[in-house]
Gaussian input, Z-matrix of N, CA and C with variables (Angstrom, degrees):
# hf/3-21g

backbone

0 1
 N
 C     1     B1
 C     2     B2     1     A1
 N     3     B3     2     A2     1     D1
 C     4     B4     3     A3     2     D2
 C     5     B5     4     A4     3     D3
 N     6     B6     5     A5     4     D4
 C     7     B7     6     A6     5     D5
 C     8     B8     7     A7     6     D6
 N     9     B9     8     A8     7     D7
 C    10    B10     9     A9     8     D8
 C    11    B11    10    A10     9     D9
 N    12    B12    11    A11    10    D10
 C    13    B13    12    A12    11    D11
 C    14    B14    13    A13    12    D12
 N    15    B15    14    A14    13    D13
 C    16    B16    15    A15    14    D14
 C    17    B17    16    A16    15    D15
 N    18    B18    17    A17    16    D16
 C    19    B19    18    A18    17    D17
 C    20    B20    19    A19    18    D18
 N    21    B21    20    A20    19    D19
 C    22    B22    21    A21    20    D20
 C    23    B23    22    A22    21    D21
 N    24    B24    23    A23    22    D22
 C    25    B25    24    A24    23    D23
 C    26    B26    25    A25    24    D24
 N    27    B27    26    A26    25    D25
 C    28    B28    27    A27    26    D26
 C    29    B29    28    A28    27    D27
 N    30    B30    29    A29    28    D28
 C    31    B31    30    A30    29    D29
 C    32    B32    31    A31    30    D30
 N    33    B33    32    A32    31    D31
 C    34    B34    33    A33    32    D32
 C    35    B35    34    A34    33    D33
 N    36    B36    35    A35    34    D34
 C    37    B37    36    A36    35    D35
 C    38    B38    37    A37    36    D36
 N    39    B39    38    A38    37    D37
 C    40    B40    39    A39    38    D38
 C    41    B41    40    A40    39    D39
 N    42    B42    41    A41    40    D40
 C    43    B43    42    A42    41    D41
 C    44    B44    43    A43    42    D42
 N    45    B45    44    A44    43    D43
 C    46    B46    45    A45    44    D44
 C    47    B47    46    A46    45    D45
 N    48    B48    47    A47    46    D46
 C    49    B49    48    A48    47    D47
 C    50    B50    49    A49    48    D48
 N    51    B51    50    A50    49    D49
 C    52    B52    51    A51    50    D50
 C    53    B53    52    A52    51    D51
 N    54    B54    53    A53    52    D52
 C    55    B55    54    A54    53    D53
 C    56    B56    55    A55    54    D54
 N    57    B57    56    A56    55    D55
 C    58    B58    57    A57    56    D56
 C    59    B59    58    A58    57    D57
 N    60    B60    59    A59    58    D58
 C    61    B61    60    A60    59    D59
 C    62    B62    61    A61    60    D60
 N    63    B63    62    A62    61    D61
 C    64    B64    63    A63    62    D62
 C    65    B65    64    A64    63    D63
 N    66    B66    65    A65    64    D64
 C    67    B67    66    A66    65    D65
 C    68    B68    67    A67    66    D66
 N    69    B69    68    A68    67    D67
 C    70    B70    69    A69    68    D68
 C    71    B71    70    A70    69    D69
 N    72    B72    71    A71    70    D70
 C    73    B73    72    A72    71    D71
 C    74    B74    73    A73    72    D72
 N    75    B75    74    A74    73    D73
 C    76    B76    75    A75    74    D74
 C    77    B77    76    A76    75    D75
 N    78    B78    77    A77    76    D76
 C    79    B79    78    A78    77    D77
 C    80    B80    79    A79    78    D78
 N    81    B81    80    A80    79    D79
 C    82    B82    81    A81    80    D80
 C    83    B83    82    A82    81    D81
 N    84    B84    83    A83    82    D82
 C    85    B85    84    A84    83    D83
 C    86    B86    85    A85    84    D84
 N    87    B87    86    A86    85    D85
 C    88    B88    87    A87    86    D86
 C    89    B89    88    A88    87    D87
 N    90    B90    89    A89    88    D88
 C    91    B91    90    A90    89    D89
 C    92    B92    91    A91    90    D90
 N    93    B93    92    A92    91    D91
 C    94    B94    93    A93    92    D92
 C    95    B95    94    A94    93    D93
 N    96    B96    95    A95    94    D94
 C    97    B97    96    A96    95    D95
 C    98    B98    97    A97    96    D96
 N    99    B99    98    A98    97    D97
 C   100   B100    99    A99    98    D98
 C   101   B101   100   A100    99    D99
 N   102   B102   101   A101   100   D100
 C   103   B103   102   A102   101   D101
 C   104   B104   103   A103   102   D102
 N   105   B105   104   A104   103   D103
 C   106   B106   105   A105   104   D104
 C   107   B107   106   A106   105   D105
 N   108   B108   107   A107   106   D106
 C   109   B109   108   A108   107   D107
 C   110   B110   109   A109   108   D108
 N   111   B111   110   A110   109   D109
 C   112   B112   111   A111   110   D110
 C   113   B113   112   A112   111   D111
 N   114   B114   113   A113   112   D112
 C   115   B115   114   A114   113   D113
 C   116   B116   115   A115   114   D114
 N   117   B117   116   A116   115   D115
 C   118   B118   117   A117   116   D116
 C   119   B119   118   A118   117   D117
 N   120   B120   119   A119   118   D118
 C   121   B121   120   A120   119   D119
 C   122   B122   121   A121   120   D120
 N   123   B123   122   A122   121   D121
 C   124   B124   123   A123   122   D122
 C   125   B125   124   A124   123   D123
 N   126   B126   125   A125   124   D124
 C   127   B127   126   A126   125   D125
 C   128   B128   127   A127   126   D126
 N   129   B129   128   A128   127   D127
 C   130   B130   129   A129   128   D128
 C   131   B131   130   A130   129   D129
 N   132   B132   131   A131   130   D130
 C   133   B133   132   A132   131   D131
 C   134   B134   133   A133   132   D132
 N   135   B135   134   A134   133   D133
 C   136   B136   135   A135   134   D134
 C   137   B137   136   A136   135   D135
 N   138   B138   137   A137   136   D136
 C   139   B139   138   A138   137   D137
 C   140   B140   139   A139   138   D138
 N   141   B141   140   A140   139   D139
 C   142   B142   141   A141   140   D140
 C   143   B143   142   A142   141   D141
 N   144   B144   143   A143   142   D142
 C   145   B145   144   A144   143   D143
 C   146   B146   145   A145   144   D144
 N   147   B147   146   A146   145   D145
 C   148   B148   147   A147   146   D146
 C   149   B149   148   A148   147   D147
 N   150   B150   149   A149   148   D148
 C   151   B151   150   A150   149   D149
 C   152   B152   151   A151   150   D150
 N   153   B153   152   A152   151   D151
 C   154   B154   153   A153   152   D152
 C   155   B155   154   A154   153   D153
 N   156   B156   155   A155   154   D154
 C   157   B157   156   A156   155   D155
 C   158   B158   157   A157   156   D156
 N   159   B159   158   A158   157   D157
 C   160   B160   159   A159   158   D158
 C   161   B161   160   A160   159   D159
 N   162   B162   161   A161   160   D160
 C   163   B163   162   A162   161   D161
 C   164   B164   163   A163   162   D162
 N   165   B165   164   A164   163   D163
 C   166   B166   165   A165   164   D164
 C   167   B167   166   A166   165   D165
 N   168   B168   167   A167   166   D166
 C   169   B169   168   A168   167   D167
 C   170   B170   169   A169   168   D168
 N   171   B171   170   A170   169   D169
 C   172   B172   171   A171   170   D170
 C   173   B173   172   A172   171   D171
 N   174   B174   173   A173   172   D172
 C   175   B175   174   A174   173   D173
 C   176   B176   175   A175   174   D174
 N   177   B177   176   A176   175   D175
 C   178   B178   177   A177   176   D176
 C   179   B179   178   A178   177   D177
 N   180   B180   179   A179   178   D178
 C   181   B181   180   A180   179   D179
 C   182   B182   181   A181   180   D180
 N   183   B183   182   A182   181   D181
 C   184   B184   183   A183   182   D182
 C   185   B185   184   A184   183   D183
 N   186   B186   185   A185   184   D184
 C   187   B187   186   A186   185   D185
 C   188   B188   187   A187   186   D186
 N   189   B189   188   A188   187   D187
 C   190   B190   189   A189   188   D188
 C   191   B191   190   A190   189   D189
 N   192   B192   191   A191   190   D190
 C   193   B193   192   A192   191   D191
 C   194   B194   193   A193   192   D192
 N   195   B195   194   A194   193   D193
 C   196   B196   195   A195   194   D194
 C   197   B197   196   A196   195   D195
 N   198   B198   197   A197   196   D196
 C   199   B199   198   A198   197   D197
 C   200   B200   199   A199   198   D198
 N   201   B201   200   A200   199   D199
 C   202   B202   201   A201   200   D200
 C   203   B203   202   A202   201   D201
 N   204   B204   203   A203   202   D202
 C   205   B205   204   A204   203   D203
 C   206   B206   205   A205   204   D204
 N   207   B207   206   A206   205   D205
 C   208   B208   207   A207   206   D206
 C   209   B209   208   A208   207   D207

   B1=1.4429
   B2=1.5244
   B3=1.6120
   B4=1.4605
   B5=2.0223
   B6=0.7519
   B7=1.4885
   B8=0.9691
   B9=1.5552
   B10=1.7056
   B11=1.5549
   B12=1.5867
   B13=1.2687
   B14=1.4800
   B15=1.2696
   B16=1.7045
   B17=1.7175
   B18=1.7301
   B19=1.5091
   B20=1.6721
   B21=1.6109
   B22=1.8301
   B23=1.3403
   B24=1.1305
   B25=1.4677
   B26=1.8365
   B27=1.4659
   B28=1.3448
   B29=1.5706
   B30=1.0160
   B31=1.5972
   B32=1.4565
   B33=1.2745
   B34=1.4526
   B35=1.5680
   B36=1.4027
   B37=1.8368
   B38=1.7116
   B39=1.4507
   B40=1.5460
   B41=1.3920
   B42=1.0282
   B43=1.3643
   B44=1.7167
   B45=1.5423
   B46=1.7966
   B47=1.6265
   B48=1.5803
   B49=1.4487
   B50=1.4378
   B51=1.0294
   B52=1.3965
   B53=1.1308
   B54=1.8671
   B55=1.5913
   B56=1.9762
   B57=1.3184
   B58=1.3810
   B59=2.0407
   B60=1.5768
   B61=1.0345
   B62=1.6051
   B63=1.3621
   B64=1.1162
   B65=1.7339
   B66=1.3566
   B67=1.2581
   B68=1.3353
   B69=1.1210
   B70=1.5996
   B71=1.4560
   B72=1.2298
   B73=1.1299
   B74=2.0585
   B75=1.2196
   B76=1.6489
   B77=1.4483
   B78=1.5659
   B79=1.5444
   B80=1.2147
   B81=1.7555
   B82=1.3799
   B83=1.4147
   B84=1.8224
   B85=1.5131
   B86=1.9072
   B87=1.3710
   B88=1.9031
   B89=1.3831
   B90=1.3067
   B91=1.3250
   B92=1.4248
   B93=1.5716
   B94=1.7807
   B95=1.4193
   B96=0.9939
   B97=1.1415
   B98=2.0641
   B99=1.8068
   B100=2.0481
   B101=0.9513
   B102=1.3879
   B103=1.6250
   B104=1.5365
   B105=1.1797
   B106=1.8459
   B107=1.5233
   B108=1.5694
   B109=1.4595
   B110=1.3828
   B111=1.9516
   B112=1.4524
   B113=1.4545
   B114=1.2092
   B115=1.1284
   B116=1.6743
   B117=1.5941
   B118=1.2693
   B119=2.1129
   B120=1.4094
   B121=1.7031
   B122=1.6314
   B123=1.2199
   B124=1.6100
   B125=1.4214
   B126=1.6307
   B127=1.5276
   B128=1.4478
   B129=1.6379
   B130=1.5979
   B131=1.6144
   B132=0.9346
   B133=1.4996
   B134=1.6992
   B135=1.6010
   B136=1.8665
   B137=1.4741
   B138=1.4163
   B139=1.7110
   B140=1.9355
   B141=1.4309
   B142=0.9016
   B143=1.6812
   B144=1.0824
   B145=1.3780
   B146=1.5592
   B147=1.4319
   B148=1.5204
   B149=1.5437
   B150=1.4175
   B151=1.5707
   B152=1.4725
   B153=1.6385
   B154=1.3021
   B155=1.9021
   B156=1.4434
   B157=1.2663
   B158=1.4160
   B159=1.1857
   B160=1.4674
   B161=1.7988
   B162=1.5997
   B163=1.8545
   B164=1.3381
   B165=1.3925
   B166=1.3445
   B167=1.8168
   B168=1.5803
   B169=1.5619
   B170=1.7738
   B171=1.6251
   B172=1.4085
   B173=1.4941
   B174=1.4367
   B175=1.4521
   B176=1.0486
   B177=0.9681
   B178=1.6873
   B179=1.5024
   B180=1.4784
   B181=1.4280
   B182=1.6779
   B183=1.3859
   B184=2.2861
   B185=1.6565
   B186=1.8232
   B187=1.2547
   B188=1.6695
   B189=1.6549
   B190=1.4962
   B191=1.6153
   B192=1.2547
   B193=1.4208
   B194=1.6590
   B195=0.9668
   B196=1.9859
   B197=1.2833
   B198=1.4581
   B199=0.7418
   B200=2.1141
   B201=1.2868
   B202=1.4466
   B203=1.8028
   B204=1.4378
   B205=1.1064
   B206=1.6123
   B207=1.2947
   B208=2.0059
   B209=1.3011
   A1=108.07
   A2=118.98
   A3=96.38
   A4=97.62
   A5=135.08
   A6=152.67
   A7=93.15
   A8=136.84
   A9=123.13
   A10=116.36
   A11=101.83
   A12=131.15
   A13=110.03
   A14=113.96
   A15=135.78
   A16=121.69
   A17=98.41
   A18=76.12
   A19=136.73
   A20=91.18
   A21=79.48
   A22=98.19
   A23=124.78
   A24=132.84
   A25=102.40
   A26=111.22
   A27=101.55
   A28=120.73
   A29=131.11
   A30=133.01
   A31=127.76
   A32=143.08
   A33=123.89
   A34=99.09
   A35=101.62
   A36=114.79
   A37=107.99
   A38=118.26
   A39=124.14
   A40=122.80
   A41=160.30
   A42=150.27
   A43=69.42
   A44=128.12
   A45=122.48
   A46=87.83
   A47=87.41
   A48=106.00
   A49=109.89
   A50=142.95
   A51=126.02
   A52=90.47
   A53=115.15
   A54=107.69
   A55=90.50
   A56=113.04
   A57=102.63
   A58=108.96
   A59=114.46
   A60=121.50
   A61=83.21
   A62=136.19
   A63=132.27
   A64=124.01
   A65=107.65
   A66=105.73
   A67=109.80
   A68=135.14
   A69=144.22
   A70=119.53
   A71=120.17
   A72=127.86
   A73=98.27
   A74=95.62
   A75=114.58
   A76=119.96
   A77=106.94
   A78=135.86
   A79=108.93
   A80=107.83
   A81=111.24
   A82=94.65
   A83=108.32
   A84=133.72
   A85=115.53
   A86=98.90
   A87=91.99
   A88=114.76
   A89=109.00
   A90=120.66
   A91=129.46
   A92=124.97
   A93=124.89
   A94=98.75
   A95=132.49
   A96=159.58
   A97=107.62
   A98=96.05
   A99=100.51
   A100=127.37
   A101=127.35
   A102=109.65
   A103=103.40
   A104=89.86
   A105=115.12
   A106=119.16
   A107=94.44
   A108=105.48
   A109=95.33
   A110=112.46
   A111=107.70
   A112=116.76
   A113=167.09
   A114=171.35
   A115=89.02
   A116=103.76
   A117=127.73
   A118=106.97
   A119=105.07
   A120=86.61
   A121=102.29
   A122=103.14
   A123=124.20
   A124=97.09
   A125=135.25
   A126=126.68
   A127=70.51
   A128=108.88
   A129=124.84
   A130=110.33
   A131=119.17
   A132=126.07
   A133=95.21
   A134=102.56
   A135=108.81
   A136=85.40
   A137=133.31
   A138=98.14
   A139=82.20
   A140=116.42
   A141=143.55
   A142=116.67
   A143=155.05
   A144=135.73
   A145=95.26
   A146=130.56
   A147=120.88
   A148=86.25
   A149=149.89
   A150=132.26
   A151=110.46
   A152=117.34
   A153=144.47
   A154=97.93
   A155=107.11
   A156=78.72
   A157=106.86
   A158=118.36
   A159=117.23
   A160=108.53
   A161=86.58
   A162=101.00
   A163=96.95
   A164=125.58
   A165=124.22
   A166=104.29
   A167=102.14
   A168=92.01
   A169=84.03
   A170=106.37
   A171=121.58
   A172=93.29
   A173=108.85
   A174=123.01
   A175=115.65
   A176=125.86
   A177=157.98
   A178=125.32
   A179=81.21
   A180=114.91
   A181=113.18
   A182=107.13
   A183=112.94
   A184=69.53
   A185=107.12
   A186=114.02
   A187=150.71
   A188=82.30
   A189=106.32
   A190=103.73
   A191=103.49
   A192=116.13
   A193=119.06
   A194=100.39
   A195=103.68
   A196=115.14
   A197=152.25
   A198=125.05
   A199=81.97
   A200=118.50
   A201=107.52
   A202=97.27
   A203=110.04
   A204=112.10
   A205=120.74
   A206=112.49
   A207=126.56
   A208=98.29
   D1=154.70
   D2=-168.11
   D3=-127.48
   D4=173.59
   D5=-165.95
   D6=-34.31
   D7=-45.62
   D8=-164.49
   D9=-111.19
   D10=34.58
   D11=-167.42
   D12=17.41
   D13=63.87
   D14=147.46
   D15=-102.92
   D16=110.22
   D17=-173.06
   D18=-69.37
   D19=-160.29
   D20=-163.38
   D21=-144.12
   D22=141.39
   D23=177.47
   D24=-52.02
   D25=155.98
   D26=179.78
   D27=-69.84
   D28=151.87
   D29=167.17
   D30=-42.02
   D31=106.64
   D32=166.26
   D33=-27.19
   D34=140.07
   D35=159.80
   D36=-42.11
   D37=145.10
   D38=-172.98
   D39=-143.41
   D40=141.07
   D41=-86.74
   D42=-169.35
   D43=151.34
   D44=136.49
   D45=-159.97
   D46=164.91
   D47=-165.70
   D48=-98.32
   D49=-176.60
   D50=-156.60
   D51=-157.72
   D52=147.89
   D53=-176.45
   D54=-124.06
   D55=-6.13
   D56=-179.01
   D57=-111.72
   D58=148.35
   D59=-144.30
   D60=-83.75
   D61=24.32
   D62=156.07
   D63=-121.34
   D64=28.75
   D65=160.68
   D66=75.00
   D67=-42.44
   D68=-159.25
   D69=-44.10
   D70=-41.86
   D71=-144.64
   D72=-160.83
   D73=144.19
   D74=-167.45
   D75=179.12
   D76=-169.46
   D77=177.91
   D78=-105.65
   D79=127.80
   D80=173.04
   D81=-88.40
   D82=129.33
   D83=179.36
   D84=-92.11
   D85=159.56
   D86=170.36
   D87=85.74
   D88=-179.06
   D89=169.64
   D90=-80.55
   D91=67.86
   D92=-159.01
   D93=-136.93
   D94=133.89
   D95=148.40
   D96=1.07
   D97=-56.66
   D98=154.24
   D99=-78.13
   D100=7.03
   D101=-162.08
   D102=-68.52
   D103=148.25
   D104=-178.93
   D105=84.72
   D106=11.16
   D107=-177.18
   D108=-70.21
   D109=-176.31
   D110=151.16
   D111=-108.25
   D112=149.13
   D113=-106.71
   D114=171.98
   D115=118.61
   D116=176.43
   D117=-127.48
   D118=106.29
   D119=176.47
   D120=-131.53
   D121=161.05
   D122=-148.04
   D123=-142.92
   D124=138.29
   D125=-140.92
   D126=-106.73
   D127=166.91
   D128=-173.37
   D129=-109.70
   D130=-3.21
   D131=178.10
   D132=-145.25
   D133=175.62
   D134=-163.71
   D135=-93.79
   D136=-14.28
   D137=-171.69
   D138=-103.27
   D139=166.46
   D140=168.84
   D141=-55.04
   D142=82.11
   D143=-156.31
   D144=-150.81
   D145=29.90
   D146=149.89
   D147=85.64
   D148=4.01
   D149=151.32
   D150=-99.80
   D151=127.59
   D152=-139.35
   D153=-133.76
   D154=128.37
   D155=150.03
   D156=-112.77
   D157=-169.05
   D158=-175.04
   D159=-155.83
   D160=147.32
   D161=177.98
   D162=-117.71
   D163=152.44
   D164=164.80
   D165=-138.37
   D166=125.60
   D167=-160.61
   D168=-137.38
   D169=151.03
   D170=169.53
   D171=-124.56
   D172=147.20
   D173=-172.04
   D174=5.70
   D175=80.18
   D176=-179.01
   D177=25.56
   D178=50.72
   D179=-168.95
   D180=-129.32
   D181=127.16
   D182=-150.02
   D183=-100.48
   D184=109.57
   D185=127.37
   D186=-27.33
   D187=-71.29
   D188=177.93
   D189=-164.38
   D190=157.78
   D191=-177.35
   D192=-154.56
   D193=141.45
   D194=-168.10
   D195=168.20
   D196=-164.56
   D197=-117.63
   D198=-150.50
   D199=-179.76
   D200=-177.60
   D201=-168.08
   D202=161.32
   D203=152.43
   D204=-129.40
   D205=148.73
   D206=-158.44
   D207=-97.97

């Protein structure tokens, strides 16, 4: 869903680079539609098992937000 809560078709898959040694949070990289966004993801259950949700915000501004798997 994106900032003016209208939804949104899902994202092509996206690659970002990460500046913390836990992966969490980064730069969407490449040729995609976000790049230069920030990509913030937060695990969806307490054990670790590769479901993410995720924010993606440009100048502090929520693109889109939903949910992913790693």
């Amino acid at each position: 869903m994106s900032a003016d809560g209208v939804g949104r078709g899902t994202p092509e898959p996206f690659r970002f680079g990460c500046d913390g040694a836990n992966g969490t949070e980064g730069i969407i990289l490449g040729d995609h539609e976000l790049a230069g966004a920030t990509v913030r993801l937060s695990p969806r259950h307490t054990t670790r098992e590769g479901h993410f949700n995720v924010e993606i915000r440009r100048d502090g501004l929520m693109l889109a937000q939903g949910y992913a798997e790693a």
